[in-house]
C-alpha positions as CSV (number, residue, x, y, z in Angstrom):
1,X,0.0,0.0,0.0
2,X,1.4,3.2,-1.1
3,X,1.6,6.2,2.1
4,X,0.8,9.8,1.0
5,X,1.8,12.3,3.4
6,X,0.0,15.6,3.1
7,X,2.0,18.7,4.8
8,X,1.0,22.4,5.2
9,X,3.5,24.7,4.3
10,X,5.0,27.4,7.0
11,X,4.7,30.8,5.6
12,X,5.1,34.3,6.7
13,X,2.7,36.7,7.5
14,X,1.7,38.5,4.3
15,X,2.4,36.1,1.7
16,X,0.2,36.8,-1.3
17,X,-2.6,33.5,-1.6
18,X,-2.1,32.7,2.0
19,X,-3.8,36.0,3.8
20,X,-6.4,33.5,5.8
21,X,-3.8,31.8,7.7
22,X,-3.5,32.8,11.5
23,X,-0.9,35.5,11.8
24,X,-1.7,36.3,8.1
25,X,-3.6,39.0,9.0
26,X,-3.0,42.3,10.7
27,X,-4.3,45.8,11.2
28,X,-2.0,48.9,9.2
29,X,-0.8,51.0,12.2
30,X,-2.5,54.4,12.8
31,X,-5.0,53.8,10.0
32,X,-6.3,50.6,11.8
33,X,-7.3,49.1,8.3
34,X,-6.6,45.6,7.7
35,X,-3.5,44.9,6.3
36,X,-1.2,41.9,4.5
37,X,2.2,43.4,4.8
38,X,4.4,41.7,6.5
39,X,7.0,44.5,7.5
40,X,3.6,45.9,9.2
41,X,2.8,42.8,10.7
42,X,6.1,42.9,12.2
43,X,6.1,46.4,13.4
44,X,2.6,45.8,15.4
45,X,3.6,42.7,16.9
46,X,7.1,45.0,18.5
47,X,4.9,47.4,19.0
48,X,2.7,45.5,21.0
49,X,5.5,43.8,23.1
50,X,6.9,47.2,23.6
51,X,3.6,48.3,25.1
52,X,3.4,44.5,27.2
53,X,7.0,45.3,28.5
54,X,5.8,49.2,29.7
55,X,2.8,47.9,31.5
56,X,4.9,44.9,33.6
57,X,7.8,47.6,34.1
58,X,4.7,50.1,35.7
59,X,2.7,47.6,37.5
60,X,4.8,47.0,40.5
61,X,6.5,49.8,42.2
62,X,7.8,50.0,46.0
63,X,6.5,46.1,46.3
64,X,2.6,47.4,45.4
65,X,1.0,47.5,42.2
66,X,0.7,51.1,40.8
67,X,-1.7,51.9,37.8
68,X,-0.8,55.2,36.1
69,X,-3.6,57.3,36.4
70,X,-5.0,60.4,34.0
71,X,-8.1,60.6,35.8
72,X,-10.9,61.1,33.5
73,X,-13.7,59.0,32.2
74,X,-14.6,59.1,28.6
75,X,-17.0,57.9,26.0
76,X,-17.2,56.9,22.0
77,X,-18.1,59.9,20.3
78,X,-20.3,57.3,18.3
79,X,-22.5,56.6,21.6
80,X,-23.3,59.9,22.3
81,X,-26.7,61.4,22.0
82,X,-27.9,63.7,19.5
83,X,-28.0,66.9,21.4
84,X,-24.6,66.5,22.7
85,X,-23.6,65.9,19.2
86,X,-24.8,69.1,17.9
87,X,-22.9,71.3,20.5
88,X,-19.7,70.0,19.8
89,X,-20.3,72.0,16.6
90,X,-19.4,71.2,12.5
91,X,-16.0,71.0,12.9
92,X,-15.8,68.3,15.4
93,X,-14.0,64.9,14.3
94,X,-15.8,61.9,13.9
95,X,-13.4,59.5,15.7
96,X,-11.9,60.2,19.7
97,X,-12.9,60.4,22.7
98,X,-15.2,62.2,24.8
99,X,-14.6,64.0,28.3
100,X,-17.2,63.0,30.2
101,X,-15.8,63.5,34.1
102,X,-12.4,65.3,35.0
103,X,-11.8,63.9,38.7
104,X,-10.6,67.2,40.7
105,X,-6.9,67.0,41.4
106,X,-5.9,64.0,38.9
107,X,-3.5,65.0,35.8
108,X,-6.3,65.7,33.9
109,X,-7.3,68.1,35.8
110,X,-3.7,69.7,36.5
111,X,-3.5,70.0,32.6
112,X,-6.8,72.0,31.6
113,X,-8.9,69.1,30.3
114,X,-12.2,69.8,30.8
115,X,-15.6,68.2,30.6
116,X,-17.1,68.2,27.0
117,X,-13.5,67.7,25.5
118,X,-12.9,65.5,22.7
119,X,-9.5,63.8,23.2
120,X,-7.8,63.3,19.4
121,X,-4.8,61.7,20.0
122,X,-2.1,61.2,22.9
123,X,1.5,61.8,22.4
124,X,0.5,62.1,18.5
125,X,-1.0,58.6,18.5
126,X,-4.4,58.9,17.0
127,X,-7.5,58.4,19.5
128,X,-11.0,56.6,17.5
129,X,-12.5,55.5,20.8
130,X,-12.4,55.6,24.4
131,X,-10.9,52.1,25.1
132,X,-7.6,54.1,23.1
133,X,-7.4,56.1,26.0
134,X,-7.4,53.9,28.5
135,X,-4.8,52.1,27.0
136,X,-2.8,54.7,26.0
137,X,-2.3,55.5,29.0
138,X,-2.0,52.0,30.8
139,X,1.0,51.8,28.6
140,X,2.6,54.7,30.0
141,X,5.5,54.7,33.0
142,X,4.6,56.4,36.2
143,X,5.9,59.4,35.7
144,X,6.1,60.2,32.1
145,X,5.1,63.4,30.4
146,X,2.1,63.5,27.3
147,X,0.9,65.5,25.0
148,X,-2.6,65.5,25.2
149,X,-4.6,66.6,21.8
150,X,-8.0,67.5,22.1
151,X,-10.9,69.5,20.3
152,X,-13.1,72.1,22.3
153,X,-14.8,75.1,21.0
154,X,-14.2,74.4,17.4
155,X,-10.4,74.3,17.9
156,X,-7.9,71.7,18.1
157,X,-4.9,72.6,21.1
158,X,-2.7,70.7,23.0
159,X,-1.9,70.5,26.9
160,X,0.9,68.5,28.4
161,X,0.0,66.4,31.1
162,X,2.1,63.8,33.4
163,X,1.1,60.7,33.9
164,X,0.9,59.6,37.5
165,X,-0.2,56.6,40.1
166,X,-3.4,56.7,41.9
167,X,-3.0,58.7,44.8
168,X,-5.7,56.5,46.4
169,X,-3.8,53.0,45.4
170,X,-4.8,50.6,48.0
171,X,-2.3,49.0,50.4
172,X,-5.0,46.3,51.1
173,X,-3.4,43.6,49.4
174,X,-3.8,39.8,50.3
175,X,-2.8,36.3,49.0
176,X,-4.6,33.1,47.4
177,X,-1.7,30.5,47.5
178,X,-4.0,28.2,46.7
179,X,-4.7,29.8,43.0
180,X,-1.6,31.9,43.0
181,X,-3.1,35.1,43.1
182,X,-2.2,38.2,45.1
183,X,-5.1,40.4,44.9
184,X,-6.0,44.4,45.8
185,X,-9.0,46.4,46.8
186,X,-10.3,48.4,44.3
187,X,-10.3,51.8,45.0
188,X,-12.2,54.4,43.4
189,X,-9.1,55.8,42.0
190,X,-7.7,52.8,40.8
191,X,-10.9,51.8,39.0
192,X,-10.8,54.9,37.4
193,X,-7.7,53.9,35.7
194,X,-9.1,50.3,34.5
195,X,-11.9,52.9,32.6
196,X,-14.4,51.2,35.3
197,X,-17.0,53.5,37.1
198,X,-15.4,54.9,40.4
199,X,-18.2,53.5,42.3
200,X,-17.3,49.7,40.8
201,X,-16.6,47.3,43.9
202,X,-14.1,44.3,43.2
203,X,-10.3,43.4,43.4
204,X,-7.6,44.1,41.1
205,X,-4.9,41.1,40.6
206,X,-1.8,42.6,41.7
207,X,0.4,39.2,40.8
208,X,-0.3,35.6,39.1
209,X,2.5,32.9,40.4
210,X,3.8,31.0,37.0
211,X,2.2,27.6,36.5
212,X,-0.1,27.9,39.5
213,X,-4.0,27.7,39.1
214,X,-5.2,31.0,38.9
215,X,-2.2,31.2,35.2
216,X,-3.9,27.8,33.9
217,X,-7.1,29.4,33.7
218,X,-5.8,32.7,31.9
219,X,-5.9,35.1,34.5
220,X,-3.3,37.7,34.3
221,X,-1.8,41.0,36.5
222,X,-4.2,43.7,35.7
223,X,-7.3,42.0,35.6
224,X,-10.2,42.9,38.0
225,X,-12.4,40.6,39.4
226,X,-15.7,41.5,40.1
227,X,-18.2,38.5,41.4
228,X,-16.9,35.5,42.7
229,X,-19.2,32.6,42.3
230,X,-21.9,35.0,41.3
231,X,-22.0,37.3,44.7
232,X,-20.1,40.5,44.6
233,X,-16.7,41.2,45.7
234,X,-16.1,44.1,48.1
235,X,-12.4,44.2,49.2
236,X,-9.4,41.5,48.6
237,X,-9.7,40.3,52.0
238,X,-13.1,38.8,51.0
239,X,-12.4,37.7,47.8
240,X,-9.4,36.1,49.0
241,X,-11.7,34.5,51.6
242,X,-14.4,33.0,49.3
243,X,-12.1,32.3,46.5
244,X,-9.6,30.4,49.1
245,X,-12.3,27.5,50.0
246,X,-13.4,24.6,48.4
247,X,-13.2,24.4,44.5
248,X,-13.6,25.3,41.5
249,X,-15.0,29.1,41.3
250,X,-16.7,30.9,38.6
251,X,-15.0,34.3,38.6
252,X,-16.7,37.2,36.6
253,X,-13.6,39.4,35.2
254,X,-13.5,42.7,33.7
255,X,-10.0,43.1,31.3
256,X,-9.3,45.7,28.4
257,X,-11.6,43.6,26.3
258,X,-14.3,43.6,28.3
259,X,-16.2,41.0,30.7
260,X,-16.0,37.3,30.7
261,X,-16.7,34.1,33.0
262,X,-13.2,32.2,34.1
263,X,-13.3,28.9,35.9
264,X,-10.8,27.9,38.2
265,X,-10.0,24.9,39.5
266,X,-7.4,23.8,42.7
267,X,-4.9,21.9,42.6
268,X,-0.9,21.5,41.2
Protein backbone atom coordinates (compact mmCIF):
# COMPACT_ATOMS: atom_id res chain seq x y z
CA UNK A 1 0.00 0.00 0.00
CA UNK A 2 1.44 3.17 -1.06
CA UNK A 3 1.56 6.16 2.06
CA UNK A 4 0.77 9.83 0.97
CA UNK A 5 1.85 12.34 3.41
CA UNK A 6 0.01 15.65 3.12
CA UNK A 7 2.03 18.73 4.76
CA UNK A 8 0.96 22.44 5.22
CA UNK A 9 3.53 24.66 4.29
CA UNK A 10 4.96 27.35 6.99
CA UNK A 11 4.73 30.77 5.59
CA UNK A 12 5.14 34.35 6.69
CA UNK A 13 2.65 36.68 7.52
CA UNK A 14 1.72 38.55 4.32
CA UNK A 15 2.35 36.13 1.72
CA UNK A 16 0.18 36.78 -1.27
CA UNK A 17 -2.60 33.55 -1.60
CA UNK A 18 -2.08 32.66 2.00
CA UNK A 19 -3.85 36.04 3.80
CA UNK A 20 -6.41 33.45 5.85
CA UNK A 21 -3.77 31.76 7.66
CA UNK A 22 -3.46 32.79 11.47
CA UNK A 23 -0.89 35.47 11.76
CA UNK A 24 -1.73 36.28 8.08
CA UNK A 25 -3.62 39.04 8.96
CA UNK A 26 -2.98 42.32 10.66
CA UNK A 27 -4.30 45.80 11.23
CA UNK A 28 -2.05 48.86 9.24
CA UNK A 29 -0.77 50.97 12.17
CA UNK A 30 -2.45 54.42 12.78
CA UNK A 31 -5.03 53.76 10.00
CA UNK A 32 -6.32 50.63 11.77
CA UNK A 33 -7.26 49.15 8.29
CA UNK A 34 -6.58 45.58 7.65
CA UNK A 35 -3.48 44.87 6.28
CA UNK A 36 -1.24 41.89 4.52
CA UNK A 37 2.20 43.44 4.83
CA UNK A 38 4.35 41.70 6.50
CA UNK A 39 7.01 44.46 7.52
CA UNK A 40 3.59 45.88 9.22
CA UNK A 41 2.78 42.77 10.74
CA UNK A 42 6.07 42.92 12.22
CA UNK A 43 6.08 46.42 13.39
CA UNK A 44 2.58 45.78 15.40
CA UNK A 45 3.60 42.68 16.90
CA UNK A 46 7.08 44.95 18.48
CA UNK A 47 4.95 47.38 19.03
CA UNK A 48 2.68 45.46 21.05
CA UNK A 49 5.46 43.83 23.09
CA UNK A 50 6.87 47.23 23.64
CA UNK A 51 3.61 48.32 25.08
CA UNK A 52 3.36 44.52 27.18
CA UNK A 53 6.95 45.34 28.51
CA UNK A 54 5.81 49.22 29.74
CA UNK A 55 2.78 47.94 31.52
CA UNK A 56 4.89 44.92 33.55
CA UNK A 57 7.75 47.61 34.12
CA UNK A 58 4.67 50.12 35.68
CA UNK A 59 2.75 47.61 37.52
CA UNK A 60 4.81 47.01 40.46
CA UNK A 61 6.53 49.83 42.22
CA UNK A 62 7.82 50.03 46.04
CA UNK A 63 6.45 46.07 46.25
CA UNK A 64 2.65 47.37 45.36
CA UNK A 65 1.05 47.46 42.18
CA UNK A 66 0.68 51.12 40.80
CA UNK A 67 -1.65 51.95 37.84
CA UNK A 68 -0.83 55.20 36.09
CA UNK A 69 -3.62 57.28 36.35
CA UNK A 70 -5.03 60.42 33.99
CA UNK A 71 -8.11 60.62 35.80
CA UNK A 72 -10.86 61.15 33.46
CA UNK A 73 -13.67 59.00 32.24
CA UNK A 74 -14.58 59.12 28.58
CA UNK A 75 -17.05 57.85 25.98
CA UNK A 76 -17.23 56.90 21.99
CA UNK A 77 -18.10 59.90 20.27
CA UNK A 78 -20.32 57.34 18.26
CA UNK A 79 -22.53 56.62 21.61
CA UNK A 80 -23.34 59.91 22.28
CA UNK A 81 -26.70 61.37 21.98
CA UNK A 82 -27.85 63.69 19.50
CA UNK A 83 -28.00 66.92 21.44
CA UNK A 84 -24.61 66.53 22.68
CA UNK A 85 -23.57 65.86 19.22
CA UNK A 86 -24.79 69.08 17.91
CA UNK A 87 -22.85 71.27 20.50
CA UNK A 88 -19.67 69.99 19.81
CA UNK A 89 -20.28 72.01 16.59
CA UNK A 90 -19.43 71.15 12.55
CA UNK A 91 -15.97 70.98 12.91
CA UNK A 92 -15.75 68.34 15.42
CA UNK A 93 -14.02 64.90 14.30
CA UNK A 94 -15.81 61.87 13.91
CA UNK A 95 -13.42 59.48 15.72
CA UNK A 96 -11.93 60.25 19.66
CA UNK A 97 -12.89 60.37 22.75
CA UNK A 98 -15.16 62.17 24.77
CA UNK A 99 -14.61 64.02 28.32
CA UNK A 100 -17.19 62.97 30.21
CA UNK A 101 -15.77 63.51 34.08
CA UNK A 102 -12.42 65.25 35.00
CA UNK A 103 -11.83 63.89 38.75
CA UNK A 104 -10.61 67.16 40.70
CA UNK A 105 -6.94 66.98 41.42
CA UNK A 106 -5.88 64.04 38.93
CA UNK A 107 -3.47 65.01 35.77
CA UNK A 108 -6.26 65.66 33.90
CA UNK A 109 -7.32 68.14 35.84
CA UNK A 110 -3.73 69.67 36.48
CA UNK A 111 -3.47 69.96 32.58
CA UNK A 112 -6.82 71.95 31.64
CA UNK A 113 -8.86 69.05 30.29
CA UNK A 114 -12.16 69.80 30.76
CA UNK A 115 -15.57 68.20 30.64
CA UNK A 116 -17.13 68.23 26.98
CA UNK A 117 -13.51 67.73 25.48
CA UNK A 118 -12.85 65.47 22.72
CA UNK A 119 -9.49 63.83 23.15
CA UNK A 120 -7.84 63.34 19.45
CA UNK A 121 -4.77 61.72 20.05
CA UNK A 122 -2.07 61.16 22.94
CA UNK A 123 1.53 61.80 22.44
CA UNK A 124 0.45 62.15 18.53
CA UNK A 125 -0.95 58.59 18.50
CA UNK A 126 -4.39 58.88 17.04
CA UNK A 127 -7.52 58.43 19.47
CA UNK A 128 -11.02 56.60 17.52
CA UNK A 129 -12.47 55.50 20.81
CA UNK A 130 -12.45 55.64 24.37
CA UNK A 131 -10.92 52.07 25.13
CA UNK A 132 -7.58 54.12 23.08
CA UNK A 133 -7.43 56.11 26.00
CA UNK A 134 -7.37 53.88 28.54
CA UNK A 135 -4.84 52.07 26.97
CA UNK A 136 -2.78 54.71 25.99
CA UNK A 137 -2.33 55.46 28.95
CA UNK A 138 -1.95 52.02 30.79
CA UNK A 139 1.02 51.80 28.57
CA UNK A 140 2.58 54.67 30.04
CA UNK A 141 5.50 54.67 32.97
CA UNK A 142 4.63 56.37 36.17
CA UNK A 143 5.85 59.38 35.69
CA UNK A 144 6.12 60.22 32.07
CA UNK A 145 5.13 63.38 30.45
CA UNK A 146 2.14 63.48 27.33
CA UNK A 147 0.86 65.49 25.00
CA UNK A 148 -2.62 65.46 25.19
CA UNK A 149 -4.57 66.56 21.76
CA UNK A 150 -7.99 67.49 22.09
CA UNK A 151 -10.88 69.48 20.29
CA UNK A 152 -13.08 72.11 22.28
CA UNK A 153 -14.78 75.10 21.02
CA UNK A 154 -14.19 74.35 17.43
CA UNK A 155 -10.38 74.30 17.93
CA UNK A 156 -7.91 71.72 18.06
CA UNK A 157 -4.92 72.59 21.09
CA UNK A 158 -2.66 70.74 22.97
CA UNK A 159 -1.92 70.55 26.88
CA UNK A 160 0.87 68.54 28.43
CA UNK A 161 0.01 66.38 31.11
CA UNK A 162 2.14 63.83 33.42
CA UNK A 163 1.05 60.69 33.92
CA UNK A 164 0.85 59.59 37.46
CA UNK A 165 -0.16 56.55 40.14
CA UNK A 166 -3.37 56.72 41.95
CA UNK A 167 -3.01 58.73 44.78
CA UNK A 168 -5.68 56.52 46.40
CA UNK A 169 -3.75 52.97 45.41
CA UNK A 170 -4.76 50.57 48.04
CA UNK A 171 -2.25 48.97 50.37
CA UNK A 172 -5.05 46.34 51.07
CA UNK A 173 -3.42 43.59 49.35
CA UNK A 174 -3.78 39.82 50.34
CA UNK A 175 -2.75 36.33 48.99
CA UNK A 176 -4.65 33.08 47.38
CA UNK A 177 -1.72 30.51 47.52
CA UNK A 178 -3.98 28.20 46.72
CA UNK A 179 -4.75 29.85 42.97
CA UNK A 180 -1.62 31.94 42.96
CA UNK A 181 -3.09 35.05 43.13
CA UNK A 182 -2.16 38.23 45.09
CA UNK A 183 -5.11 40.44 44.86
CA UNK A 184 -5.98 44.38 45.83
CA UNK A 185 -9.00 46.44 46.76
CA UNK A 186 -10.31 48.44 44.32
CA UNK A 187 -10.27 51.78 45.03
CA UNK A 188 -12.20 54.43 43.37
CA UNK A 189 -9.12 55.85 42.02
CA UNK A 190 -7.72 52.82 40.84
CA UNK A 191 -10.94 51.83 39.05
CA UNK A 192 -10.83 54.95 37.44
CA UNK A 193 -7.66 53.89 35.74
CA UNK A 194 -9.05 50.32 34.51
CA UNK A 195 -11.92 52.87 32.65
CA UNK A 196 -14.39 51.24 35.32
CA UNK A 197 -16.99 53.52 37.14
CA UNK A 198 -15.44 54.89 40.36
CA UNK A 199 -18.16 53.54 42.27
CA UNK A 200 -17.28 49.69 40.78
CA UNK A 201 -16.64 47.28 43.86
CA UNK A 202 -14.12 44.33 43.23
CA UNK A 203 -10.33 43.36 43.40
CA UNK A 204 -7.57 44.09 41.11
CA UNK A 205 -4.90 41.05 40.59
CA UNK A 206 -1.76 42.59 41.66
CA UNK A 207 0.39 39.18 40.78
CA UNK A 208 -0.32 35.58 39.14
CA UNK A 209 2.48 32.86 40.36
CA UNK A 210 3.78 31.04 37.04
CA UNK A 211 2.18 27.57 36.48
CA UNK A 212 -0.14 27.85 39.52
CA UNK A 213 -4.01 27.68 39.10
CA UNK A 214 -5.18 31.05 38.93
CA UNK A 215 -2.19 31.24 35.17
CA UNK A 216 -3.95 27.76 33.86
CA UNK A 217 -7.06 29.41 33.66
CA UNK A 218 -5.83 32.67 31.87
CA UNK A 219 -5.95 35.11 34.52
CA UNK A 220 -3.31 37.66 34.28
CA UNK A 221 -1.78 41.02 36.54
CA UNK A 222 -4.23 43.69 35.73
CA UNK A 223 -7.26 42.02 35.56
CA UNK A 224 -10.18 42.89 38.03
CA UNK A 225 -12.44 40.63 39.44
CA UNK A 226 -15.71 41.48 40.06
CA UNK A 227 -18.23 38.45 41.41
CA UNK A 228 -16.89 35.46 42.74
CA UNK A 229 -19.23 32.63 42.29
CA UNK A 230 -21.93 34.96 41.25
CA UNK A 231 -21.97 37.32 44.73
CA UNK A 232 -20.08 40.52 44.61
CA UNK A 233 -16.67 41.25 45.70
CA UNK A 234 -16.11 44.07 48.14
CA UNK A 235 -12.40 44.21 49.20
CA UNK A 236 -9.44 41.53 48.59
CA UNK A 237 -9.73 40.28 52.01
CA UNK A 238 -13.14 38.81 50.95
CA UNK A 239 -12.44 37.65 47.84
CA UNK A 240 -9.41 36.11 49.02
CA UNK A 241 -11.69 34.47 51.56
CA UNK A 242 -14.40 32.95 49.29
CA UNK A 243 -12.06 32.32 46.53
CA UNK A 244 -9.57 30.44 49.10
CA UNK A 245 -12.33 27.54 50.02
CA UNK A 246 -13.36 24.62 48.39
CA UNK A 247 -13.24 24.40 44.46
CA UNK A 248 -13.59 25.33 41.48
CA UNK A 249 -15.01 29.07 41.29
CA UNK A 250 -16.69 30.86 38.61
CA UNK A 251 -15.04 34.35 38.57
CA UNK A 252 -16.68 37.16 36.57
CA UNK A 253 -13.62 39.37 35.24
CA UNK A 254 -13.45 42.67 33.68
CA UNK A 255 -9.97 43.15 31.29
CA UNK A 256 -9.29 45.70 28.40
CA UNK A 257 -11.57 43.64 26.31
CA UNK A 258 -14.26 43.65 28.29
CA UNK A 259 -16.23 41.04 30.72
CA UNK A 260 -15.95 37.33 30.65
CA UNK A 261 -16.70 34.08 32.99
CA UNK A 262 -13.24 32.23 34.13
CA UNK A 263 -13.29 28.88 35.87
CA UNK A 264 -10.83 27.93 38.19
CA UNK A 265 -10.00 24.88 39.49
CA UNK A 266 -7.39 23.76 42.66
CA UNK A 267 -4.92 21.92 42.60
CA UNK A 268 -0.92 21.45 41.18
Amino acid sequence: MTMKWFATKWVSPGVKGYEHRLGGIEKMDVTGNISYDPENHDHMVRTRAEKVRRVAQALLVDGRVRYPYFGVSVRDLDGLEGAVKEQLGPKAPSRGAYVTVVTLGSPAAAAGVRQGDVITKLDGEAIRSSADVVDYVSSRALGASMTVTLFRAGDLRQLSAKVTAAAGDSDDRNEVPALGLTLQSLTPLLAGSFGLPPETRGVAIAEVAPGSPGARAGLQAGDVILDVDRRPVASAEDASRTIGGAMPHLLRVFDRAGIRFVTVQGGG
